[in-house]
N, C-alpha and C positions, 0 to 999 in steps of 0.2 A: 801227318800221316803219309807214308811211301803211295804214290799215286798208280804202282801196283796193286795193293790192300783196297784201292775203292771199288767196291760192285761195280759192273760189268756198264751196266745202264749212265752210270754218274760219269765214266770216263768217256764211254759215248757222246753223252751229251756235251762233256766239254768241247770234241772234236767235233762237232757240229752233224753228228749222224746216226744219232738215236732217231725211234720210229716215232719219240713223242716229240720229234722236231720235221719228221718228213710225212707222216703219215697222217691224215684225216682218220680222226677215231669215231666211228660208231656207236653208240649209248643205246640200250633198248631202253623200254620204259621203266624196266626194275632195276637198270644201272642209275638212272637219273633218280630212280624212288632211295636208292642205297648212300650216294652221292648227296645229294641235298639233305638227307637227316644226318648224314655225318658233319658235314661242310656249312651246315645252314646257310648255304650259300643259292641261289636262283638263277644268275645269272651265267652258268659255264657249258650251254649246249644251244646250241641253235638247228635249226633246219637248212642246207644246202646243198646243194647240185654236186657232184665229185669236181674236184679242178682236173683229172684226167678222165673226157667223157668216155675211154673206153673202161673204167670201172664199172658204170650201169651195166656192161653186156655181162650179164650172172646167167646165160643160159643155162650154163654147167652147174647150177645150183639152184634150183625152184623156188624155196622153201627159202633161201636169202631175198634171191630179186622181190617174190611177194610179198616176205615179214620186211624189209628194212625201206626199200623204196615207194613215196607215193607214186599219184597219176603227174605228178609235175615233175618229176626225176630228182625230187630232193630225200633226203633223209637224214636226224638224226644222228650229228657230230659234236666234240668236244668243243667250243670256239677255242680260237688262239690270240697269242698274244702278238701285239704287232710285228716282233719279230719273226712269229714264226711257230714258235714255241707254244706247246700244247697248256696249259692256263694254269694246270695242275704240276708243270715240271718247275722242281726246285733247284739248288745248288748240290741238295743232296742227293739227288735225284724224282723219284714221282714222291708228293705230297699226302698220296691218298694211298692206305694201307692196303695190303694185297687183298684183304677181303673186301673192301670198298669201293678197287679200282675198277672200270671197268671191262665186263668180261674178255672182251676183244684182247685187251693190254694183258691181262692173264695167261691167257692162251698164247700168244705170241712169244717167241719168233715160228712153231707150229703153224702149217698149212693145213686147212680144215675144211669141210664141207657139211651137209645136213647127215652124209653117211659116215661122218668118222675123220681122226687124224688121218692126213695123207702121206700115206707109205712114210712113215717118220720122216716127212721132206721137213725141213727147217728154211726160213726165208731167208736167200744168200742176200739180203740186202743189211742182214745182222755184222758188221766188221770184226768180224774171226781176228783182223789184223792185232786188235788190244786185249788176245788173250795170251795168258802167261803163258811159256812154253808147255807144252804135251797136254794143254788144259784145253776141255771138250767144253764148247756151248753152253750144253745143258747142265753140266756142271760147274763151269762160272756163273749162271744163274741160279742155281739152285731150284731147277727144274726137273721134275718127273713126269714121263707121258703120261701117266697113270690120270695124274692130276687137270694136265690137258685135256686129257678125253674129257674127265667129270664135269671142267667147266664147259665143255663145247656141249654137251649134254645140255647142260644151265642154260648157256645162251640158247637155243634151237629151242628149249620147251618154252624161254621166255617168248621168244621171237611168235610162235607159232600162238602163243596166248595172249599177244597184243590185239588191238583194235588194229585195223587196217593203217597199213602206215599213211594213206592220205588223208588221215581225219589228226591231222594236227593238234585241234583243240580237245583233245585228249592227255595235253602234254605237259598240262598247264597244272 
């Protein structure tokens, strides 16, 4: 296959700068409830502290910092693999089908909060560099805001209907 032709994500990850190789991903509890009956799998999320501790400052977002973090400053992540790599990323890219994945990885490269996408900002941390000529983002991904919004909906009513993120043994 012309390594043009591969989705956006797959060439990413070859060049080492997909967000499932830089990014600690978030799981609420209906991600890991969605995740494990698909995956029957137990072991692909753990509880921990952000590795950049100015993540916890969510002042700018209430309804995050209360749903995702406990009283210990952990929360709520995909583990990884020792290299790096989010547990779930393949050769072909993510392993877990779009309605499986979770919500967070959905939504993304969207910036979001409890009020809605943000002024259509997209995360410049996404490499624009491996897109075909005249080809927009959201159309190498096969992305529509429409769709973003609905899931940030998803996540925020899940988020808001968990158990307090510090009662851990909730997760089991």
């Amino acid at each position: 296959m012309d390594p043009s032709e591969e989705f956006l994500c797959v060439r990413c990850a070859r060049h080492m700068k997909t967000c499932c190789q830089t990014s600690e991903i978030f799981v609420s509890l209906a991600d890991v409830a969605r995740i494990r009956e698909a995956s029957g799998r137990e072991d692909f999320f753990e509880r921990r502290a952000p590795h950049n501790p100015s993540y916890a400052d969510q002042d700018d977002d209430p309804v995050w910092r209360d749903a995702v973090f406990g009283a210990d400053g952990k929360r709520r992540v995909l583990r990884r693999r020792p290299d790096g790599d989010c547990t779930f990323l393949g050769p072909r890219g993510c392993e877990l089908s779009l309605e499986i994945r979770p919500l967070v990885c959905r939504i993304y490269p969207f910036e979001y909060d409890a009020t809605g996408i943000v002024d259509d900002s997209l995360d410049p941390r996404c490499p624009r560099e491996l897109l075909k000529p005249r080809q927009g983002l959201l159309q190498a991904l096969g992305m529509e805001r429409a769709d973003a919004e609905r899931w940030r909906t998803q996540l925020y009513s899940e988020l808001v209907a968990e158990p307090t993120a510090a009662a851990p043994e909730q997760e089991t």
